[in-house]
C-alpha positions, 0 to 999 in steps of 0.5 A: 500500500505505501509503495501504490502511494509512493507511486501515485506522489510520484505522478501526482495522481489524485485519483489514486490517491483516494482510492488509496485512501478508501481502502486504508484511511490510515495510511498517512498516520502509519507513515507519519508514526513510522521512521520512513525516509521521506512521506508522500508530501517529500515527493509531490513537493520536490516535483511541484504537484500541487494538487497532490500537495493540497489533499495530502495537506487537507488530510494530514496537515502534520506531514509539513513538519516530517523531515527526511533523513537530511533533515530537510521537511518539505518546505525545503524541497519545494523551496531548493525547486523553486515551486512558490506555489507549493511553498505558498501553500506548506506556509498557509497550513503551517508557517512555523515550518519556515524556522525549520532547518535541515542537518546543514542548519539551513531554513528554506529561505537559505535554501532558495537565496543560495539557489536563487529562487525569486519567487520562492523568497517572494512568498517566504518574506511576504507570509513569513517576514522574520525569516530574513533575520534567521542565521545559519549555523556558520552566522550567515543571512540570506544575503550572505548566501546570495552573495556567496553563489552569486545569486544576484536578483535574489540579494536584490530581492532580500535587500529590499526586503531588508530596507522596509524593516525598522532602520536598527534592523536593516543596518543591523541584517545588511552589516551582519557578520558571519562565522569569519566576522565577514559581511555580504560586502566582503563576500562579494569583493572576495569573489570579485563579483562587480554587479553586486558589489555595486548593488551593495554600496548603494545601499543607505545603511551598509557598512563599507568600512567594515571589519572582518576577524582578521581586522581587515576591511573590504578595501584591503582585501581587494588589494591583498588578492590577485590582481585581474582586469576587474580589480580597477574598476572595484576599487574605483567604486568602493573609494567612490562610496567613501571605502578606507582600509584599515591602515587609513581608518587607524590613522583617522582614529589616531589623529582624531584623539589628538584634537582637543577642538570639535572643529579642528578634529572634524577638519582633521579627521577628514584630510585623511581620506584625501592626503593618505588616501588619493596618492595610495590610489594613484600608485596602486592605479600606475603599478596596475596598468604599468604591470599590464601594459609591460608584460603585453610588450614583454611578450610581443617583444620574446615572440619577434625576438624568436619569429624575426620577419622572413622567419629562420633557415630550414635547412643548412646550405653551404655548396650546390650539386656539383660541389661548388661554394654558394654565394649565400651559405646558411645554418638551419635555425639561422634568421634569413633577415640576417643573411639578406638585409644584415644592416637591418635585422641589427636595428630590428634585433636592437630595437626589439631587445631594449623594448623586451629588457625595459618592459621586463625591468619594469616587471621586476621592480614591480615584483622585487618587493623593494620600497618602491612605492614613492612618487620618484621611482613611479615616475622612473617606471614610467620613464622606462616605460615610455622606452619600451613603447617607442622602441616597440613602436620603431621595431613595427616600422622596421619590420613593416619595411622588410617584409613589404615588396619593392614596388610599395616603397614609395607607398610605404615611405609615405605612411610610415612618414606620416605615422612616425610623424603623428607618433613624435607629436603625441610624444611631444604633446605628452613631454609639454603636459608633464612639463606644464605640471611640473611647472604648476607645481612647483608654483604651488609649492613654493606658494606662487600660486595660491591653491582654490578651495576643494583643489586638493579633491580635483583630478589634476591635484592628485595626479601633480603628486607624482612630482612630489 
């Protein structure tokens, strides 16, 4: 008789399960009294069958608090589904399975924000609004587990969720830390999840300078994992809505407890977020785009340094058929540019080294772990980098000549006239902009020229402290 249940939940079949009841109209209490895995509703729930699920619920509300060996009850398995209508109907019998957990101490509203199920989170919050503050075993909400599985939709759905409580508990729920003392922000900088980390510094009462057990904040831990391409932009969204690290916010505390005024600890307490802060930005910019830029020249330059233009000798060649010496002997493996244009393989093989060795000093002072964070030796990096681009630029043209055919000589000179023409202007117009800033800067310093108001918050304030 169970096993024609089993079967009728499988296919949700209503007519046989009244039929099932007729004959034994205890059925479901011999299965509630007994240690059976799962019951019927498991079944009908975890498959969406929703008429099934209302008659076994009209005949016996109590299977909606019966947990599987998982210990997970049926509200569980139509919420990890995603069947709201079946979750709808589980919290209408019974609204106190909502609290319950599975053997992971997990509710069914963990459950549907780490899988992502919207309108399952809709039904649960709207019959059932206390759930948002349930903690899992490791200390973790809903939005915890939304950002962890990158459930963007649902950490937006909980989020505003969130915003319609009181304001002690929505900073309280958005700010919560979790086992690691990390909150949903620290998630998503960890995971370099951009979207929701955007969605999440727009929220009025979140915390960006929140620390985690190891006293680190968000900010610090973007800097402190590996670098990719998305590390820019994070960084320019969390600064933009007032992120410190942790170094920045001590100094702050430290400087703020040496006033004695309310006036000048406010202006004190807020010249570090521009002085420390802003220059630390420029530097950890410039290290960024110079350890991009050099490692794309530095490959470019190994792979024509071993590829030369015309490509290598395949064979040795040294005498004919008859024996006699030919006039163009050669080593297999040997560059065929060197042999037929010698004067200039030696200006493209110069030209291509001194861009492969610039780009890869640059790399090395990078990663030398030496005090180079000061102003002077960025600006010496960017000196060199400058080489490797010109020189890279210089070994193109070489190349470009050697491989073109005589008859587009004149063609070709008129381009590459015009190219190395437009390329000198830019230079030139680059050289007299730094010029120009060296000059404002000096003026400034030395008080020539008086610094406007809100100077120091501008673009070009905080690139002239390169010259510093």
């Amino acid at each position: 008789m169970e096993s024609r249940l089993a079967e009728a939940a499988f296919r949700g079949d209503l007519n046989e399960l009244q039929k099932i009841m007729v004959e034994d109209p205890l059925i479901l209490d011999k299965i509630t009294a007994s240690c059976t895995d799962e019951t019927p509703l498991h079944a009908a729930a975890v498959l969406g069958h929703l008429s099934f699920v209302i008659e076994l619920l009209n005949r016996k509300p109590e299977l909606a608090t019966e947990s599987d060996s998982r210990g997970c009850s049926p509200l569980h398995l139509a919420a990890a589904k995603g069947h709201a209508n079946v979750v709808k109907e589980l919290l209408l019998v019974n609204s106190g399975v909502a609290s319950m957990r599975n053997l992971d101490g997990r509710t069914a509203l963990h459950v549907a924000a780490l899988k992502g199920r919207e309108g399952v989170l809709v039904e649960l919050v709207g019959l059932a609004p206390g759930l948002t503050r349930v903690l899992t075993d490791r200390g973790e909400t809903g939005l915890h587990l939304c950002v962890k599985w990158n459930r963007y939709e649902a950490a937006k759905l909980l989020g505003e969720e969130m915003s319609k409580a009181k304001a002690s508990d929505n900073g309280r729920l958005v700010n919560w830390k979790d086992y690691d003392g990390n909150t949903a922000l620290h998630i998503a900088v960890a995971k370099k999840q951009f979207e929701m980390i955007k969605y999440l510094i727009q929220l009025d009462e979140v915390d960006v300078n929140a620390l985690n057990k190891n006293r680190l904040t968000a900010l610090d831990l973007l800097r402190q994992s590996p670098r990719d391409t998305r590390d820019m932009e994070i960084e320019h969204a969390l600064l933009s809505s007032g992120a410190l690290s942790a170094k920045d916010m001590h100094l702050i505390t430290d400087e703020g407890k040496s006033h004695r005024r309310l006036s000048s600890l406010q202006s004190r307490v807020e010249k570090p977020v521009v002085t420390e802060r802003k220059p630390t930005d420029w530097l950890g910019r410039r290290r960024s785009a110079l350890m991009v830029v050099a490692s794309l020249i530095a490959t470019v330059a190994f792979q024509a340094g071993l590829t030369p233009p015309g490509g290598v000798w395949e064979d040795d060649y040294y005498v004919n058929e008859n024996g006699q010496a030919v006039s163009n002997p050669h080593s297999a493996g040997h560059s065929v540019m060197a042999y037929q244009e010698p004067t200039v393989y030696g200006a493209f093989m110069i030209l291509n080294t001194i861009a492969f060795l610039a780009s890869l000093s640059i790399i090395l002072l990078l990663v030398s772990g030496l005090p180079l964070n000061q102003r002077k030796w960025m600006w010496l990096q960017m000196v060199i980098m400058w080489v490797a681009i010109s020189t890279q630029v210089a070994t193109y043209f070489v190349t470009l000549r050697h491989m073109s055919p005589g008859d587009m000589a004149g063609t070709l000179r008129e381009v590459t006239e015009i190219s190395v023409l437009t390329w000198l202007t830019l230079i030139a117009v680059v050289f007299v902009g730094n010029v120009l800033r060296l000059n404002l800067w000096v003026l400034r310093k030395y008080g020539l020229i008086k610094r406007k108001e809100g100077d120091s918050q501008g673009i070009d304030d905080d690139q002239e402290d390169v010259f510093e």
